[in-house]
C-alpha positions as CSV (number, residue, x, y, z in Angstrom):
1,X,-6.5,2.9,-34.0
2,X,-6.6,0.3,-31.2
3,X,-4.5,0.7,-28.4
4,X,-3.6,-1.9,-26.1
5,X,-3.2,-0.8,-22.0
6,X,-1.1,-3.5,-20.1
7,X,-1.8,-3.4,-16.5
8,X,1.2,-5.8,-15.1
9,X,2.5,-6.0,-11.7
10,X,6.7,-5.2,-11.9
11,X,9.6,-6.0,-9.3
12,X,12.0,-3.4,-8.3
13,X,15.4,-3.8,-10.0
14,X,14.2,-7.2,-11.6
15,X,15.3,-5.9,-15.3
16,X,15.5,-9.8,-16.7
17,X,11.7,-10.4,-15.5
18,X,10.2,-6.7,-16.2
19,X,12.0,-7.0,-19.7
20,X,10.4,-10.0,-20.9
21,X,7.0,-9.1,-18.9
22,X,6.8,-6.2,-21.5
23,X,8.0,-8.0,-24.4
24,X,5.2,-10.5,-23.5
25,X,2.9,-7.9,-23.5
26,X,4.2,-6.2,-26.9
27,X,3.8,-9.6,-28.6
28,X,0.4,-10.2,-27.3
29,X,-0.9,-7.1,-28.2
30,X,0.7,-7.4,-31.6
31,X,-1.1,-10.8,-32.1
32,X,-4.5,-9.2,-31.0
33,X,-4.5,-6.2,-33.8
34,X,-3.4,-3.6,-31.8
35,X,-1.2,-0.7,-32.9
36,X,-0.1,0.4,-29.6
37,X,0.4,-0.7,-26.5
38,X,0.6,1.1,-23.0
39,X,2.7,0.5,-20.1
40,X,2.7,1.8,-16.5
41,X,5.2,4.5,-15.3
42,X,8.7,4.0,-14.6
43,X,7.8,-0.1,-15.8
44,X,11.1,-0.5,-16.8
45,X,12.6,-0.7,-13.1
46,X,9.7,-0.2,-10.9
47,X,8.1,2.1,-9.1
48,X,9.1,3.6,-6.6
49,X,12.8,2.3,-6.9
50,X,14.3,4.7,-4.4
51,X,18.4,5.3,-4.0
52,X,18.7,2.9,-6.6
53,X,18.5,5.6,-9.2
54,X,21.7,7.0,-7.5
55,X,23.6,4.2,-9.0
56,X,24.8,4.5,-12.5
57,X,24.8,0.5,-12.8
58,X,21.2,0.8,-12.2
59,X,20.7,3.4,-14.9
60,X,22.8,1.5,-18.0
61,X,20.5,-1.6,-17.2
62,X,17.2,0.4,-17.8
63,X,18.5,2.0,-20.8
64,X,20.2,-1.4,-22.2
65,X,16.5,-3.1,-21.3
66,X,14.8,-0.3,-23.2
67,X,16.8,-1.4,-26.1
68,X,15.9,-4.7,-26.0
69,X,12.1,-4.0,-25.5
70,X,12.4,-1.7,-28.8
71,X,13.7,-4.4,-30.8
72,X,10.3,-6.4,-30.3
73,X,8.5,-3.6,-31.4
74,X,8.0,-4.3,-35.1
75,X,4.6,-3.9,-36.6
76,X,3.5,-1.9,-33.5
77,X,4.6,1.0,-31.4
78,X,5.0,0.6,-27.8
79,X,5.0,3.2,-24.7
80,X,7.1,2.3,-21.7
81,X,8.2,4.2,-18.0
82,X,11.8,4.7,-17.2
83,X,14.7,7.1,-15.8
84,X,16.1,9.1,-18.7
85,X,19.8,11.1,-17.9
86,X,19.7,14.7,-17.9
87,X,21.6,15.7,-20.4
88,X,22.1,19.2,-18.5
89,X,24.7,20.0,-16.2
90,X,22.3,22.2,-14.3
91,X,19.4,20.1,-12.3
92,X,18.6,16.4,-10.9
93,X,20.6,14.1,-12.8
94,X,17.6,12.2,-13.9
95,X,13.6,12.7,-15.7
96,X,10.9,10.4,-14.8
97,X,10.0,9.9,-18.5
98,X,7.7,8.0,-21.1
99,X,9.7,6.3,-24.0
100,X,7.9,5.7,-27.0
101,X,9.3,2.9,-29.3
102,X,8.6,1.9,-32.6
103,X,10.3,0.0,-35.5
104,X,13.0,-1.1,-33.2
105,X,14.0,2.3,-32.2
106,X,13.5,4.8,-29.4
107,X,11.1,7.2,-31.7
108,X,10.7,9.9,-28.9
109,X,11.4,10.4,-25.0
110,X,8.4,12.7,-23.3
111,X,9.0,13.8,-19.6
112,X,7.2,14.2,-16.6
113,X,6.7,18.0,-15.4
114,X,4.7,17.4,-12.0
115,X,6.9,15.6,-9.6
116,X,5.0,14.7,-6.0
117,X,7.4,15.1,-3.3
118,X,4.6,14.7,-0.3
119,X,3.6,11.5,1.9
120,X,5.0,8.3,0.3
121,X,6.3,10.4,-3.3
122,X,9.7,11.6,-2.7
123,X,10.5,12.4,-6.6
124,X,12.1,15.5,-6.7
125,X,14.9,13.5,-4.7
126,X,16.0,11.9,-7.8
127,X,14.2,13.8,-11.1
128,X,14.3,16.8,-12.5
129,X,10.9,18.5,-13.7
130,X,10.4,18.7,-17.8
131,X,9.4,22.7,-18.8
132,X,8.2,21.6,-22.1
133,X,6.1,19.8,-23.5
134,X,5.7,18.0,-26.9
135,X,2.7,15.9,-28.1
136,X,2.8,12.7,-29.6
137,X,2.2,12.1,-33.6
138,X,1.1,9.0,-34.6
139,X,-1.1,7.2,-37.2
140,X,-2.6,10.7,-38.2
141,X,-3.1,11.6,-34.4
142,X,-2.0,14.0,-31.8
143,X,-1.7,12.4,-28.5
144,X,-1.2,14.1,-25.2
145,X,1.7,11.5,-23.2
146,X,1.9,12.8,-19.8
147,X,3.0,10.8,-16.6
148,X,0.6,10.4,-13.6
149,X,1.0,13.5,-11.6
150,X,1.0,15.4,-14.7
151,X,-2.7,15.6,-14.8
152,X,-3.2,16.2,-10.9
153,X,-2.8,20.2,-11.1
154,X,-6.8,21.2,-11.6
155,X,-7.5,21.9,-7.9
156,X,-8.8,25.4,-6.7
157,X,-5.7,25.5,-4.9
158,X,-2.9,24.2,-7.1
159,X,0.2,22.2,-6.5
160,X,2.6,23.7,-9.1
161,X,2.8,26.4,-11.2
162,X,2.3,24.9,-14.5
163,X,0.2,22.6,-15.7
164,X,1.1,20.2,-18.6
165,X,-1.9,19.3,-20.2
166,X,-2.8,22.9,-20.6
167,X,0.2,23.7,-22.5
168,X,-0.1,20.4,-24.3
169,X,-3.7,21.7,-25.7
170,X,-2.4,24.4,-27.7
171,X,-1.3,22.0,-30.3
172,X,-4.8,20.7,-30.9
173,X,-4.5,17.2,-29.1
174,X,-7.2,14.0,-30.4
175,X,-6.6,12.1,-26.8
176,X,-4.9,11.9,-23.9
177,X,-2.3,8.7,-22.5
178,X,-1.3,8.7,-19.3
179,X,0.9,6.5,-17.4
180,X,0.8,6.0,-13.9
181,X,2.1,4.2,-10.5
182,X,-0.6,5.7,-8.6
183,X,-0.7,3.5,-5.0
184,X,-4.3,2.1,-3.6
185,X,-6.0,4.1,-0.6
186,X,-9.0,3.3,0.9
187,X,-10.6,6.6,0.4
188,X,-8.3,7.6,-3.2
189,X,-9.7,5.6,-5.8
190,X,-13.2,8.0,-6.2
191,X,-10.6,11.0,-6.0
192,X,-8.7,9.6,-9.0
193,X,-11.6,8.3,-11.1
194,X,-13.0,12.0,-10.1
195,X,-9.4,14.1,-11.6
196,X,-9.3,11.9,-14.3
197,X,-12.6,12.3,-15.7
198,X,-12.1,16.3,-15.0
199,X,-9.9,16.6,-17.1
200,X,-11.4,14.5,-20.4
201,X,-14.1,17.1,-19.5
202,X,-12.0,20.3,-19.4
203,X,-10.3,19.3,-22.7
204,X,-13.0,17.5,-24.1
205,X,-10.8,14.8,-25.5
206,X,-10.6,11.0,-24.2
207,X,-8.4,9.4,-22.3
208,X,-6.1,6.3,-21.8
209,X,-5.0,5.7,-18.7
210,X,-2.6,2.9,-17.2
211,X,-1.7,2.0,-13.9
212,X,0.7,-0.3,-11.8
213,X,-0.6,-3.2,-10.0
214,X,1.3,-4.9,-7.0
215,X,2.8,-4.1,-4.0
216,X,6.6,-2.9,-3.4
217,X,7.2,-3.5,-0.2
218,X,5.0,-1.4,1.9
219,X,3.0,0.2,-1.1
220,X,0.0,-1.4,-2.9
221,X,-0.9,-0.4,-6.5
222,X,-4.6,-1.7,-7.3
223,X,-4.4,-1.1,-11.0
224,X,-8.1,-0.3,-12.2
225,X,-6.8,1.5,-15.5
226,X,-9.5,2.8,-17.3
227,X,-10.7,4.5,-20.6
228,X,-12.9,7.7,-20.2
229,X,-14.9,9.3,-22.5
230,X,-14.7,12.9,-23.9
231,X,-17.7,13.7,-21.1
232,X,-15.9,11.9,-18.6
233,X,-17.7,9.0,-18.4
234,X,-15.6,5.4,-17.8
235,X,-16.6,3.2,-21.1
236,X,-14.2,0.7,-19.8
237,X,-12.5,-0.1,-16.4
238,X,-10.1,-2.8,-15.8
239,X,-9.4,-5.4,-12.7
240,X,-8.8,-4.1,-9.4
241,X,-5.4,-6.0,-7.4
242,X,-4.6,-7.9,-10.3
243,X,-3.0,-7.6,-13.7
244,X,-5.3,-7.4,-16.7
245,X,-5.0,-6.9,-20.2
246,X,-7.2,-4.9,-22.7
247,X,-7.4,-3.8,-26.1
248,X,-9.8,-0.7,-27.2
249,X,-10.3,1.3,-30.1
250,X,-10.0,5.1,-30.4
251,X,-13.4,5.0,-31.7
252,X,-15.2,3.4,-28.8
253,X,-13.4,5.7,-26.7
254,X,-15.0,8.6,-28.6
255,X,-18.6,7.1,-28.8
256,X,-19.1,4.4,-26.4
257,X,-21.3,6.0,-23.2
258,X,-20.5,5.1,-19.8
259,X,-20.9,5.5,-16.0
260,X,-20.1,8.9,-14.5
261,X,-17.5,8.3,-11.6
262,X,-18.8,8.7,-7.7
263,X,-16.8,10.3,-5.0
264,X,-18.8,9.1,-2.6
265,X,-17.2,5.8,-0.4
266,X,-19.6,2.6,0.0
267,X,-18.7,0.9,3.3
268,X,-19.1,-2.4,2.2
269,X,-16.8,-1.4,-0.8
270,X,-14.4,-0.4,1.6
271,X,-13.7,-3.3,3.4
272,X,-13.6,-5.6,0.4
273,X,-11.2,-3.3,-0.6
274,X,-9.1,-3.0,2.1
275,X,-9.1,-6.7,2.5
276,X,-8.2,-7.2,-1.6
277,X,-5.7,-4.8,-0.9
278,X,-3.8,-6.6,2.0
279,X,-4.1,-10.2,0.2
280,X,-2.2,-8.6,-2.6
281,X,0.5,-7.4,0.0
282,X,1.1,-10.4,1.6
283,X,1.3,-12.4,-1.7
284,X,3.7,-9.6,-3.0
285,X,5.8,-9.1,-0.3
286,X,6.5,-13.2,0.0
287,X,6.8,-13.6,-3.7
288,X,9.3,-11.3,-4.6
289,X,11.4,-11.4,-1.3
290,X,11.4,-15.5,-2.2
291,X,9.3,-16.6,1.2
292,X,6.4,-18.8,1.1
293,X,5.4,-19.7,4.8
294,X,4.3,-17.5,7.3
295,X,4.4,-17.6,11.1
296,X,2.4,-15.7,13.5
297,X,1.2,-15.6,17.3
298,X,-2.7,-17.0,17.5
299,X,-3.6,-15.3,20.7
300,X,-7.6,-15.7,20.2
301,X,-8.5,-12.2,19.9
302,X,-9.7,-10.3,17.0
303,X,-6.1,-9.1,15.1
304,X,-4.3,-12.5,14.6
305,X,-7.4,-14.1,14.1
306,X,-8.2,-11.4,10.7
307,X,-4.0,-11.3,10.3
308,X,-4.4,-15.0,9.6
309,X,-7.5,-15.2,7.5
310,X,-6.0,-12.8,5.2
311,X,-2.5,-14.2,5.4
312,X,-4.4,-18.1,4.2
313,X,-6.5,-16.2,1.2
314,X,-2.8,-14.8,0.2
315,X,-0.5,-18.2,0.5
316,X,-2.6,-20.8,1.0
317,X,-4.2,-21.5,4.6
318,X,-1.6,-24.6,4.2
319,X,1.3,-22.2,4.7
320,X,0.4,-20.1,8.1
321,X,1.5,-21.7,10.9
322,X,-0.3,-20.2,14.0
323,X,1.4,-20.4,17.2
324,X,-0.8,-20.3,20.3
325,X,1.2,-18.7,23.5
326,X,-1.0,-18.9,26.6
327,X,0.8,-17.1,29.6
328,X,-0.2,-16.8,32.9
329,X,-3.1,-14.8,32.3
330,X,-4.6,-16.4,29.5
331,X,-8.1,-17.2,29.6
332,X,-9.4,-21.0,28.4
333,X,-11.8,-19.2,26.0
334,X,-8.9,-17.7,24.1
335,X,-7.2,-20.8,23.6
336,X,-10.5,-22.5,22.2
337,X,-11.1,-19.3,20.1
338,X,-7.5,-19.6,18.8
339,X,-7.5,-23.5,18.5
340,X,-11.2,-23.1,16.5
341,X,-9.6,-20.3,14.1
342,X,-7.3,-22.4,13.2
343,X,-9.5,-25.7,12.0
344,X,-12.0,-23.6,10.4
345,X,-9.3,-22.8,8.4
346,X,-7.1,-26.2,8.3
347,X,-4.1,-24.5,9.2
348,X,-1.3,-25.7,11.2
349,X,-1.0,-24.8,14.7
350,X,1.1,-25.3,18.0
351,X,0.9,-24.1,21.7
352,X,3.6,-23.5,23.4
353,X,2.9,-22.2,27.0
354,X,5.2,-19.5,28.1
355,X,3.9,-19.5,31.8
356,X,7.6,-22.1,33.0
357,X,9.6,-19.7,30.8
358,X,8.2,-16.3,31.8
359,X,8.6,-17.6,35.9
360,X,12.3,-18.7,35.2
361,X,12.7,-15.3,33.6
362,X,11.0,-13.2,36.6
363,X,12.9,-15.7,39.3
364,X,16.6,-14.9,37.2
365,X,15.5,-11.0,37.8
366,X,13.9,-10.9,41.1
367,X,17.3,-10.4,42.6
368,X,17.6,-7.2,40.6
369,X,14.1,-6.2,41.1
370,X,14.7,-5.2,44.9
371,X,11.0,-6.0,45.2
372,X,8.9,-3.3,43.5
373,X,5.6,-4.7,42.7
374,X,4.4,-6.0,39.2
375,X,3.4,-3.7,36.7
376,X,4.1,-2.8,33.5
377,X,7.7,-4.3,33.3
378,X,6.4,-7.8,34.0
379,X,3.5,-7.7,31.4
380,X,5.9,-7.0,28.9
381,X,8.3,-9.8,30.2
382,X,5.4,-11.9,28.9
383,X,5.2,-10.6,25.1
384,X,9.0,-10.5,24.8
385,X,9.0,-14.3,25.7
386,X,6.3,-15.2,23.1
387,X,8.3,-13.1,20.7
388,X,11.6,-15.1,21.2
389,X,9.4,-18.3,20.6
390,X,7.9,-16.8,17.7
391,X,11.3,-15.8,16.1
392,X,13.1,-18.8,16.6
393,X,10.5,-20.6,14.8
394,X,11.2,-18.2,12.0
395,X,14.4,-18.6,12.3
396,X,14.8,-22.6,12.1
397,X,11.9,-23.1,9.7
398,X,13.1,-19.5,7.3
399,X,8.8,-18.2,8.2
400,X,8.3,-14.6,8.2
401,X,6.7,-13.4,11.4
402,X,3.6,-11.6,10.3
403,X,2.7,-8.8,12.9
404,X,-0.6,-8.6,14.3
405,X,-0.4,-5.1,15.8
406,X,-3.6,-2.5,14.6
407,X,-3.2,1.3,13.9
408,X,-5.0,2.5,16.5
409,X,-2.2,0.3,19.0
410,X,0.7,1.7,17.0
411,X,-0.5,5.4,17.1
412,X,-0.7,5.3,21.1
413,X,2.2,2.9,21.6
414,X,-0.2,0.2,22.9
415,X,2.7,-2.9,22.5
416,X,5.7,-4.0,23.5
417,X,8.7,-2.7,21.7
418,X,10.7,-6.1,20.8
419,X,7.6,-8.1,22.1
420,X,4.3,-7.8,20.2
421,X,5.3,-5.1,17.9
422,X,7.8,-7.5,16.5
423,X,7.7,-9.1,12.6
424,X,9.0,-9.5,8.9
425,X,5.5,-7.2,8.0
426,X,2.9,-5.7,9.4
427,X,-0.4,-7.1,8.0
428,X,-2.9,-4.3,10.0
429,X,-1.0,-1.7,10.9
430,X,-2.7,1.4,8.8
431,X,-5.7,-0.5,10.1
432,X,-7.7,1.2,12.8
433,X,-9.1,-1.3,15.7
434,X,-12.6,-0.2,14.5
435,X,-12.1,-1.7,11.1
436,X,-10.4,-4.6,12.2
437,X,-14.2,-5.3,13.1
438,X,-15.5,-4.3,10.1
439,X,-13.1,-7.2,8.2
440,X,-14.1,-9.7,10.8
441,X,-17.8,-9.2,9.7
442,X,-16.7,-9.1,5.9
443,X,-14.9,-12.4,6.3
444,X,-17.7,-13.8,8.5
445,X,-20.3,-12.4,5.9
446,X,-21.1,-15.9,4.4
447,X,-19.9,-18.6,6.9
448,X,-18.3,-18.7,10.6
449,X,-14.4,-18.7,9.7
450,X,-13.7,-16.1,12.8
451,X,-15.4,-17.9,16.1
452,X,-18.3,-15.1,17.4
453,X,-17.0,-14.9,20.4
454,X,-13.6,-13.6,19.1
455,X,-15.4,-11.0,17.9
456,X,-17.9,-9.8,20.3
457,X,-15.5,-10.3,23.3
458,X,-13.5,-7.1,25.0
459,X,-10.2,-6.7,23.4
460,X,-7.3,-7.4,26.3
461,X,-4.0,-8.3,25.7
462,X,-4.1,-10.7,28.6
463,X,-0.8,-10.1,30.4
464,X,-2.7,-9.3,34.2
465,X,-5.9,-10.3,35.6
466,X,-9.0,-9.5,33.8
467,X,-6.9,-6.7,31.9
468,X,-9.3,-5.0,29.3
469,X,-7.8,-2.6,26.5
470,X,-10.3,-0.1,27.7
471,X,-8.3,-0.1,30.9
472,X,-6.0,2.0,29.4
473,X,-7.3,3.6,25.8
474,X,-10.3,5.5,25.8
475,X,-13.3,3.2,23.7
476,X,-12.3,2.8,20.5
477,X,-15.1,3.6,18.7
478,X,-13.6,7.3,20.2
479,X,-10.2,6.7,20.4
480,X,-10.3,5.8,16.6
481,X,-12.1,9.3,15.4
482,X,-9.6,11.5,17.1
483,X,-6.8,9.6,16.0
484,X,-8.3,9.7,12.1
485,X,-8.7,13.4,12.7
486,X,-5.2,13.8,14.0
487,X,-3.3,11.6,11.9
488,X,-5.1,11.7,8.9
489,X,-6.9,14.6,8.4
490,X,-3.7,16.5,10.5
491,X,-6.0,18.9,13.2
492,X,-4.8,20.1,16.0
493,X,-5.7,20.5,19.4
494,X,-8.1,23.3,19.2
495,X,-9.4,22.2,16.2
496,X,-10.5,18.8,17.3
497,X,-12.0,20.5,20.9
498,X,-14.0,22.4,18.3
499,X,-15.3,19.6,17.1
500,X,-16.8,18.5,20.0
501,X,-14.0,16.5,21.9
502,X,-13.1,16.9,26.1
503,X,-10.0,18.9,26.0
504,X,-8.1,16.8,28.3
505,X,-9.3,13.6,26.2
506,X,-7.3,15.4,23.5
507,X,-4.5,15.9,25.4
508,X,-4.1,12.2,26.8
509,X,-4.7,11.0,23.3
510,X,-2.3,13.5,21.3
511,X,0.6,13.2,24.3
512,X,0.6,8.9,23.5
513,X,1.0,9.3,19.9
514,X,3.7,11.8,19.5
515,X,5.2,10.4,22.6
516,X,5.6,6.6,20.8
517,X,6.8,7.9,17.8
518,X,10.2,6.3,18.6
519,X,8.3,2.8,18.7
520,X,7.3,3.2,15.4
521,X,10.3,4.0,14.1
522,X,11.7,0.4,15.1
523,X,8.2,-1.3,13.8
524,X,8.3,-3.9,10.5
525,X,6.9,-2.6,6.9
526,X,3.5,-1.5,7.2
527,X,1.1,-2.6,4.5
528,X,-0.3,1.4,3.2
529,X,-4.5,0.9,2.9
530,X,-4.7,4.8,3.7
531,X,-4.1,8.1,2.7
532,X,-1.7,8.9,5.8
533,X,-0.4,5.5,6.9
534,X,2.8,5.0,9.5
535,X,6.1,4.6,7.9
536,X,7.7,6.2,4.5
537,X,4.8,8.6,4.0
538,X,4.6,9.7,8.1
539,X,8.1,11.5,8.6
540,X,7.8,13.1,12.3
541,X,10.6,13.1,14.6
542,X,11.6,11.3,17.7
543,X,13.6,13.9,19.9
544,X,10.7,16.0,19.7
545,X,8.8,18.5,22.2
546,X,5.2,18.9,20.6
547,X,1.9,18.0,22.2
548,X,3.8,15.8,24.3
């Protein structure tokens, strides 16, 4: 048997151009030899498509495109991902589910039993979990169709209560399939490689596995479907960030030796990853909301200078406009830095100096002011006029204002609400300011494109004299491991002083993140390169008394 896996890259609620995607794909892997061939879950709409499944429109177009996909499969069998109606009064109205299709028809419909409903899954919202489970006969075999989270119930400390493959075992199963729209994480693809290849070795049968690629919206899928070997070895693994397409045999599968996957997290690998990762969002996110320029403020320091190398690998370095904004407090260098950036990498750019604009806005004020001295209200004066500059060039030209703002600033509220927190998309925002460096050196790794001194200068945000950011964050070298601990690993107080932390560093550090959580609340779409990133997978509240 040869079994094709199709690793494509889908668009919410586009049925027209998912539909003939997969027909592409059936009649390509029909043309090849193959008997079968493998879609990612829910492919039919797109993952994750949110309250779209609450409308019943929405629901006659998946089924009506599942018909149509059938009626190409003729000479070969083909298994796709879509919402399938409960037919029970009792329960969600929907099943994530697998359809297999063959001869024209809708042979069988298999359903997920293992819904996530933590950080960016919310599925039980909209499906109901399956309580049986069939296998799949075909060409002579027994095949083992489950649907990504399906096989993510093996931990000491289990999720649910059942587990499908187990149950799907009894009836003497040749291989596994499994489709998936499992999103990209710095630190998840070793964890995935590692569940996947534990359970080929628990059942000692193979596995097929598909996964989406793309990004929707704030979520990037980074494909690397695979086949492993009944010892859990990988015999074949596909591209990573981009669709691919692969046909192998049942028998390889079974024979072919391969490399035993590593949990363990090569730095270098990390930021090549992260980077891949945020091309792929940018491109996504311009493609399929119909943008192709960008816009963003050049400032000379370290984010908009890696915010606009990545944003010139994804469109073109022809189609990032950077804006340079010097203020009043603007150092030369930073200009130069900015202005260099830019030529390195023949993008346009423009300066516009604010300093007129920012005195005509503290003159029209001063009379309100009743002559308090300048702090914090006049800094911020500054970035809201560089945003209006900003926007209106988005606005007149139809460029999407790419934010600059790191993790580490949006964790502690270090920006200005409407200012520099503004943007159609946060490029760096599940960044932290310590790996903002580490991307400068990967970009820099073979040539200059990022001027050194960009790089090895203090970060400041330039809006009083001299102002460093260590002026008001701790280093961020230590700033950056308490907030990791916090946000992502989610200890406390007295678990991070255990660790080895000054209490009251703690307490200044834990007070300015759950104190700004209603900035972020009002931030753009943040591009998800963690496992606990700001936005739909970081649901705290605003009106909140906790550590505050």
């Amino acid at each position: 048997m040869r079994i094709a896996l199709a690793q494509y890259n889908y668009h919410i609620g586009n049925f027209d151009f998912n539909t003939q995607k997969i027909i592409e794909g059936i009649k390509d892997a029909r043309e090849k030899g193959a008997d079968l061939v493998v879609f990612a879950e829910l492919s039919v709409c797109g993952y994750p498509s949110g309250d779209f499944l609450e409308f019943n429109d929405y629901i006659e177009k998946c089924y009506k495109a599942i018909d149509e996909i059938a009626s190409h499969c003729m000479g070969i069998a083909a298994i796709v991902g879509a919402p399938h109606r409960n037919s029970n009064p009792k329960g969600k109205p929907l099943y994530n589910a697998a359809f297999f299709l063959q001869e024209g028809q809708i042979r069988q419909i298999y359903l997920k039993g293992l819904l996530p409903n933590y950080d960016i899954f919310d599925e039980y919202r909209y499906f109901e979990s399956a309580t049986e489970f069939k296998s799949l006969e075909f060409k002579g075999k027994r095949i083992a169709l489950t649907i990504c989270e399906d096989l993510w119930n093996l931990y000491d400390n289990p999720l649910y209560t059942i587990n499908p493959m187990d149950e799907l075992a009894k009836e003497g199963i040749d291989f596994m399939i499994n489709i998936a729209a499992s999103p990209f994480a710095w630190d998840h693809g070793g964890e995935r490689k590692n569940m996947l290849s534990q359970n080929t070795r628990r059942y000692k049968i193979p596995m097929f596995y598909v996964n989406q690629v793309g990004t929707q919206t704030e979520l990037i899928f980074d494909g690397g479907s695979m086949v492993i070997n009944q010892h859990g070895e990988i015999v074949h693994e596909m591209k990573s960030f981009s669709e691919d397409f692969s046909i192998i045999s049942l028998e390889e599968a079974f024979t072919k030796r391969g490399d035993i996957p590593s949990s363990e997290i090569d730095s270098d690998r990390k930021a090549t990853n992260i980077y891949s990762a945020l091309v792929l969002g940018i491109q996504d996110y311009f493609r399929k909301m119909g943008f192709e320029k960008a816009i963003l403020g050049l400032s000379g320091g370290i984010d908009s200078a890696v915010t606009m190398v990545i944003a010139a690998d994804a469109l073109g370095a022809e189609n990032v406009t950077g804006v340079l904004l010097p203020g009043p407090f603007s150092s030369d260098h930073s200009v130069k830095d900015a202005e260099d950036l830019a030529k390195n990498l023949g993008s346009p750019y423009h300066t516009i100096n604010i300093s007129d604009t920012n005195l005509a806005f503290e003159k029209n004020l001063k009379p309100f002011f009743q002559d308090l001295p300048f702090d914090i209200t006049e800094e911020n004066i500054q970035s809201r006029t560089r945003a209006i500059y900003l926007m209106a060039l988005s606005n007149k030209f139809g460029y999407i204002l790419l934010n600059t703002s790191n993790k580490s600033e949006a964790a502690v509220g270090y920006g200005t609400l409407y200012g520099d927190m503004c943007g159609g998309l946060s490029v760096l925002g599940d960044v932290y300011k310590t790996e903002v460096f580490e991307l400068a050196k990967y970009i820099n790794k073979n040539k200059e494109v990022i001027p050194a001194n960009t790089i090895v200068k203090p970060p400041s945000a330039e809006l009083r004299p001299d102002q460093k950011d260590s002026d008001s964050l701790p280093e961020y070298d230590i700033l950056d491991r308490v907030l990791f601990q916090y946000i992502e690993c989610r200890k406390g107080p007295d678990e991070l002083i255990k660790m080895g932390f000054e209490k009251s560093l703690i307490d200044r550090i834990l007070k300015l993140v759950n104190t700004s959580e209603y900035k972020r609340y009002q931030t753009p779409p943040i591009l998800r390169v963690s496992s606990k990133a700001f936005g739909m997978g970081r649901k705290m509240p605003i009106a909140a008394k906790y550590l505050g």
